[in-house]
C-alpha positions as CSV (number, residue, x, y, z in Angstrom):
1,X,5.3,-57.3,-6.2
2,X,7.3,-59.5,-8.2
3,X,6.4,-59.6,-11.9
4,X,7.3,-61.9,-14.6
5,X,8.3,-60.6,-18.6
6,X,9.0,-63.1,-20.6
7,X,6.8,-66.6,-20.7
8,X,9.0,-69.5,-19.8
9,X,6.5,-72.1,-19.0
10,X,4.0,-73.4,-21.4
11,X,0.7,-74.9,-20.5
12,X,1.1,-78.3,-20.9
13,X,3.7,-77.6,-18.5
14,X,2.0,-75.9,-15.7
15,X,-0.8,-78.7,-16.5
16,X,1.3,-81.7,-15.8
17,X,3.0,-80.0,-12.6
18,X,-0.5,-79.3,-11.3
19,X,-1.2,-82.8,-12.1
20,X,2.1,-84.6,-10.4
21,X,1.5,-82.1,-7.5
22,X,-2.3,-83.0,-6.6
23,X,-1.6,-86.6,-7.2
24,X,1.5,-86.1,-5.0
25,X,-0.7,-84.6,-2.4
26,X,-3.9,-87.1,-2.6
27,X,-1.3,-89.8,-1.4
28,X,0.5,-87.8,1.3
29,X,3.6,-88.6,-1.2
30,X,6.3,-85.4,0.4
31,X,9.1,-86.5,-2.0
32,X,6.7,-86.0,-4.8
33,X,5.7,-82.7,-3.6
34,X,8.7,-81.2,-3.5
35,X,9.8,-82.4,-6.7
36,X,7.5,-80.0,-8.2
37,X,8.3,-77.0,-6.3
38,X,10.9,-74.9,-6.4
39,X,13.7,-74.3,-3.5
40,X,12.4,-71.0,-2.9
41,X,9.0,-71.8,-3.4
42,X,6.8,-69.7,-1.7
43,X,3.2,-71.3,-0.4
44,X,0.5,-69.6,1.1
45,X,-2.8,-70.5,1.6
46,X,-5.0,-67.8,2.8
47,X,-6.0,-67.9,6.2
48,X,-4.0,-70.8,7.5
49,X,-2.7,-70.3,11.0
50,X,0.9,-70.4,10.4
51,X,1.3,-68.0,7.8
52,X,3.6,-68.3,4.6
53,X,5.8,-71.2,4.0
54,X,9.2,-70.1,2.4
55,X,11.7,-73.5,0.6
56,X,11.2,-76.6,1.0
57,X,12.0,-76.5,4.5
58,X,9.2,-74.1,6.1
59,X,7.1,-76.6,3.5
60,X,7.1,-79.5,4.9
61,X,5.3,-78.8,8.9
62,X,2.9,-76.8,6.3
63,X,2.0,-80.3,4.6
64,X,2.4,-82.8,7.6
65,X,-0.1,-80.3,9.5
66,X,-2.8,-80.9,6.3
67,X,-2.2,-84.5,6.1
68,X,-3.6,-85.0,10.1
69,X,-6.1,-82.8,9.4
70,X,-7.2,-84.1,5.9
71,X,-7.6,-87.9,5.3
72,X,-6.3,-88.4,1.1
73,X,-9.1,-86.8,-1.1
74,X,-9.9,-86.0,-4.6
75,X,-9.9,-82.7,-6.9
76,X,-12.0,-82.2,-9.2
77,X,-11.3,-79.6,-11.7
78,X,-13.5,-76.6,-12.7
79,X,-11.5,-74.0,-14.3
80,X,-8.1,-73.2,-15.4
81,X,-6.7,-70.1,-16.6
82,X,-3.3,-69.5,-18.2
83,X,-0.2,-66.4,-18.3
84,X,2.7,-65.5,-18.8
85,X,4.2,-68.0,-16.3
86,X,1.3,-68.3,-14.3
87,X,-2.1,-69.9,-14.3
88,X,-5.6,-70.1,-12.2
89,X,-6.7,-73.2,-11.3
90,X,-10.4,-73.9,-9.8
91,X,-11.3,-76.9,-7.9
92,X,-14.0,-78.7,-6.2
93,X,-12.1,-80.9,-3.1
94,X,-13.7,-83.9,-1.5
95,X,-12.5,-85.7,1.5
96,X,-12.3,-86.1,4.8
97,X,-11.8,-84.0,7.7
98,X,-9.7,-86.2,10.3
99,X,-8.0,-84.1,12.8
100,X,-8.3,-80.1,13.8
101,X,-9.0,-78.2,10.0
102,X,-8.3,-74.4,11.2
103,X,-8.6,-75.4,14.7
104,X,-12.0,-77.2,14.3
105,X,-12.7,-80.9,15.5
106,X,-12.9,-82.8,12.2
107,X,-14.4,-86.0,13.7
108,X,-14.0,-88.1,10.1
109,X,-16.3,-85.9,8.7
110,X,-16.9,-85.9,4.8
111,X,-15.9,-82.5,3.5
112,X,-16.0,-80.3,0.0
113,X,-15.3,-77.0,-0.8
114,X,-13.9,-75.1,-3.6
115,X,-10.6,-74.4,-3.8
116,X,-8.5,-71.4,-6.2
117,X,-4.7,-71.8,-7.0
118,X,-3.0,-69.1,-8.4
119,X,0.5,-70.7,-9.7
120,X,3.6,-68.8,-10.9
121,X,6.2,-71.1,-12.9
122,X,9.7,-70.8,-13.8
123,X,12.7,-73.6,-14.7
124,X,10.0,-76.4,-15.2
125,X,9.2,-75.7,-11.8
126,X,6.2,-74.1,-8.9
127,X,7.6,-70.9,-7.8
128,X,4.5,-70.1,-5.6
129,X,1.4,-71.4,-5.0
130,X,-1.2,-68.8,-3.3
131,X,-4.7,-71.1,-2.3
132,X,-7.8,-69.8,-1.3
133,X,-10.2,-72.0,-0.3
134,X,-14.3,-71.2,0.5
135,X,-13.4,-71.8,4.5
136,X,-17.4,-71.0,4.8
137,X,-18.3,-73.4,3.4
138,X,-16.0,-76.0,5.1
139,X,-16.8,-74.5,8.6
140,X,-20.6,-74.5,8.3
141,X,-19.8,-78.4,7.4
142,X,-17.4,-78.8,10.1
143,X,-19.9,-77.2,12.9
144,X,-23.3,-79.1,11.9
């Protein structure tokens, strides 16, 4: 378990990386992804298929995968919590389900479920970015 001991990254910080990030994401923008993250970034989003993503490289099938599966949609924020280095971010996402989402037929189906990032920071940068998302939710929506 890596730990961090001394607090590098202030909020406003880790607020307008989360920012540039989402907005990076809701227009499928991978240059502006990347800019946020770090070159050893590590990504994992609990659950999905492939596993962790490690650098930018291992990143990018991650993201091309979400954008067929995911048309652009919108986050809406809940809650945000804030560490040394690190913060927890809740969100309500809306959008639309266009290709296979975990391996289920999206057929343009409107979509929300909540979603939990827990982000580390270092050198004005995303070290990691763990996600778990209420996949219950989006499944029961996905099957009706």
């Amino acid at each position: 378990m890596t730990q961090t001991t001394k607090s590098t990254t202030s909020p406003d910080v880790m607020d307008q990386l989360l920012a540039d990030h989402f907005s990076a994401e809701a227009v499928h923008d991978m240059d502006g992804i990347i800019a946020t993250l770090s070159d050893d970034c590590e990504h994992d989003v609990v659950g999905w298929p492939t596993g962790v993503s490690n650098g930018h490289d291992e990143l990018k099938p991650f993201y091309e995968r979400l954008f067929a599966d995911f048309e652009t949609g919108s986050v809406e924020p809940r809650r945000r919590y804030y560490g040394d280095d690190f913060c927890v971010d809740e969100v309500l996402w809306k959008g639309k389900a266009t290709g296979q989402p975990f391996g289920m037929p999206g057929n343009d189906r409107p979509v929300e479920f909540r979603m939990l990032h827990v982000c580390e920071f270092a050198d004005g940068k995303m070290t990691r970015e763990n996600v778990w998302l209420d996949t219950a939710t989006l499944f029961a929506q996905l099957s009706a």
